[in-house]
N, C-alpha and C positions, 0 to 999 in steps of 0.2 A: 867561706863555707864553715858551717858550723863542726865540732870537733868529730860527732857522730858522722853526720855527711863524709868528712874527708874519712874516715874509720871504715865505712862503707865503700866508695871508691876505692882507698887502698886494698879492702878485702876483697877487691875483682867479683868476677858474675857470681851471681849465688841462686839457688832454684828461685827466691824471688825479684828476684831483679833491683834490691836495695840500692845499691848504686847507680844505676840508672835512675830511677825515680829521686834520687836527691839532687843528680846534676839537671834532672828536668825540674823541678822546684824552685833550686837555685837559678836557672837559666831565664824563670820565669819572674824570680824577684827582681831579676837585673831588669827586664824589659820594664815592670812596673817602677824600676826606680832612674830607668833611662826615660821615662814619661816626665815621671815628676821635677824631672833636672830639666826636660826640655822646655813643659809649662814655665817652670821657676825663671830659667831663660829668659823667656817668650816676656815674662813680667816686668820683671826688670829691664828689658830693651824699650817695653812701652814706657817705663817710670822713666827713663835717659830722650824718648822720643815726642813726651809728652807734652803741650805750648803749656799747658798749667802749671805759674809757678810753685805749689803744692797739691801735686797728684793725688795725695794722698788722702784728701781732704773736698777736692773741688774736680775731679776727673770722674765724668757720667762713664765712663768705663768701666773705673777701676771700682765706682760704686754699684754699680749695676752687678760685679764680678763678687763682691763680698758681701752685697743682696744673696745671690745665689748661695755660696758657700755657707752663710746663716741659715738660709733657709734647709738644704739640704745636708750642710756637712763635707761636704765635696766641693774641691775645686776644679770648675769647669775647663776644658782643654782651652785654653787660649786662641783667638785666630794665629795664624802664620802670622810672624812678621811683617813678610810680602803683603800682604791683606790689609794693613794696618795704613 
């Protein structure tokens, strides 16, 4: 947490609820940054699971995957593992 955030928190309830709204905030950067560790995962298991000996270069996946994120800036949720 950022120094204000925990400065909030430690000042307990206040008539607006500053504390709360920074741990809800925070709670919600972790979900978005528990995503991006899981995608990153998901990536790297297909780069180790991949028969191409350069993934990186020759896998209709992983180009298909960076199609997308050119196009829109965004990296797409990866299938499951399982899926793959």
């Amino acid at each position: 947490m950022s120094l204000p955030e925990i400065s909030a928190l430690l000042a307990g309830t206040g008539k607006d609820g500053d504390w709360r709204t920074a741990v809800k905030g925070r709670g919600t950067e972790c979900e978005a940054q528990l995503a991006r560790l899981t995608a990153a995962r998901a990536y790297l298991a297909h780069l180790l699971d991949c028969p191409s000996d350069h993934p990186t270069d020759q896998c209709p996946y992983l180009a298909q995957e960076l199609g997308h994120y050119l196009a829109t800036g965004r990296v797409p949720q990866p299938p499951s593992i399982e899926a793959r």
